[in-house]
C-alpha positions as CSV (number, residue, x, y, z in Angstrom):
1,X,26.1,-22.8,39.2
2,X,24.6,-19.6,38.8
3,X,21.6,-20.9,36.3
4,X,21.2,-23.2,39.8
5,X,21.1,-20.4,42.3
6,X,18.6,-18.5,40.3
7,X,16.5,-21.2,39.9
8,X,16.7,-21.1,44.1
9,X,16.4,-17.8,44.6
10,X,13.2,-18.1,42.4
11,X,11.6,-20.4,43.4
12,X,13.4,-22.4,46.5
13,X,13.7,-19.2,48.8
14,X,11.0,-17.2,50.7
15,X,12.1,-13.5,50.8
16,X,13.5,-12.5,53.9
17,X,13.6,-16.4,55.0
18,X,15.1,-19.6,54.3
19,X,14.9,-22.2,51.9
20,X,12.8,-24.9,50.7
21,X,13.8,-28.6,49.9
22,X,11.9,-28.3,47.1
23,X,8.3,-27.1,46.4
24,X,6.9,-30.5,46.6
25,X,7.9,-31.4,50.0
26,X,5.5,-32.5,53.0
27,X,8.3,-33.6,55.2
28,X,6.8,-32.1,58.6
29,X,5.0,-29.9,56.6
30,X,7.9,-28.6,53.5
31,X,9.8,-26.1,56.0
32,X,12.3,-24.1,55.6
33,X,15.8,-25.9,56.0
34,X,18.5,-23.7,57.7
35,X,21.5,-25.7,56.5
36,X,20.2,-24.7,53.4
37,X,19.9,-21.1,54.1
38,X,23.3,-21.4,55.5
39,X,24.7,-23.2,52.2
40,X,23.2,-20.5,50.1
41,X,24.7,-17.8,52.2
42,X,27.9,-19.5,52.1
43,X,27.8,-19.5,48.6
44,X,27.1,-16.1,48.7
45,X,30.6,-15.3,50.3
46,X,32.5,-17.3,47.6
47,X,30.9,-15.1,44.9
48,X,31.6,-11.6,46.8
49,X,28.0,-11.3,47.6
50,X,28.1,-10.6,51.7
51,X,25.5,-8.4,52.0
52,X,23.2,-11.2,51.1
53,X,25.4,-14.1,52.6
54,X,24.7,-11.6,55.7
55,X,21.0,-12.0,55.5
56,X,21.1,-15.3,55.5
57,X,23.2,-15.3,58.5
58,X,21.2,-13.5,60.4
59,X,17.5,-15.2,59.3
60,X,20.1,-18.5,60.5
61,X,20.8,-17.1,63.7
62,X,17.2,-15.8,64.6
63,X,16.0,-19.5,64.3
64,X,18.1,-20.2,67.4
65,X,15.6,-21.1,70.5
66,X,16.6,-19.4,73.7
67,X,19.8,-22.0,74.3
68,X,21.4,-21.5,71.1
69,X,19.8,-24.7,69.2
70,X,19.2,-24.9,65.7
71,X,16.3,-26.8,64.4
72,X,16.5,-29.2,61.2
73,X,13.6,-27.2,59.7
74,X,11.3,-24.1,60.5
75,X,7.6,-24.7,60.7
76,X,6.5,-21.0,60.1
77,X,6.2,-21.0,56.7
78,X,5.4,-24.7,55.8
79,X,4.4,-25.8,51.3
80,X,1.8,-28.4,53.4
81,X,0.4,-27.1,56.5
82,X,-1.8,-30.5,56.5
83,X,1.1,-32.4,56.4
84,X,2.9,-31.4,59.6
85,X,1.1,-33.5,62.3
86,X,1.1,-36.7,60.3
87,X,4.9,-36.3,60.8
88,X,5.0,-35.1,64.2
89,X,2.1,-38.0,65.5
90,X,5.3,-40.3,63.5
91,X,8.3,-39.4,64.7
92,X,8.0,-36.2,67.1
93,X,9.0,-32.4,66.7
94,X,11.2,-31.5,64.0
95,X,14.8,-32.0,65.2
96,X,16.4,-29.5,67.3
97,X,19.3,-29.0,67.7
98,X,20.8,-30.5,64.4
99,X,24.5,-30.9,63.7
100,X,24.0,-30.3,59.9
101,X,22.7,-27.0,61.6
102,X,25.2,-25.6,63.6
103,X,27.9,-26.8,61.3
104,X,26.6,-25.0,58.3
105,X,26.0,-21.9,60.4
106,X,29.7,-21.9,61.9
107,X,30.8,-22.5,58.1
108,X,28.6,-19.3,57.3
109,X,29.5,-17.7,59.9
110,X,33.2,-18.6,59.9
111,X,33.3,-17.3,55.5
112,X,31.5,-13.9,56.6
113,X,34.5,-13.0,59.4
114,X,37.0,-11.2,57.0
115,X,34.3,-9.2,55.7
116,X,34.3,-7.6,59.0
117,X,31.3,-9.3,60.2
């Protein structure tokens, strides 16, 4: 597990942000997933690590539009920026809000609490 995380942190995650599918992806563009973030940050709080599971946490929660809803993806930072409006002309803008979302936030979330969070 830790061999796997390292191999995220290397290459998966964009400092200060979120995380990456994987580096080959072109879904609307290769965004950054916040479930993933979320997972990672979760992870995180298993291993004693909240400072960082905190970071997470918050990059989560500043992805929040101004009702509260999570997106499936961030387009800020995208692996394909030529990719993104072949997806969007397909299926429209990126999901928002997501259940995978908001669950793995509250999860996230929810782990950080009795670390006084």
């Amino acid at each position: 597990m830790q061999a796997t995380i390292a191999q995220i942190e290397a290459h998966l995650r964009r400092p200060g942000g979120g995380v990456y599918r994987y580096l080959g992806d072109t879904y609307y563009g290769g965004g950054e997933w916040v479930l993933l973030a979320a997972w990672l940050g979760w992870y995180y709080t298993e291993v004693g690590e909240e400072e960082r599971a905190s970071e997470l946490l918050n990059w989560v929660e500043a992805q929040a539009d101004d009702e509260g809803h999570l997106p499936e993806q961030v387009s800020t930072h995208l692996l394909a920026t030529d990719r993104y409006a072949e997806w969007e002309a397909r299926w429209g803008p990126v999901a928002k809000p997501l259940l995978w979302s908001h669950a793995m936030y509250l999860i996230l979330h929810r782990a950080l609490e009795p670390a006084g969070r």
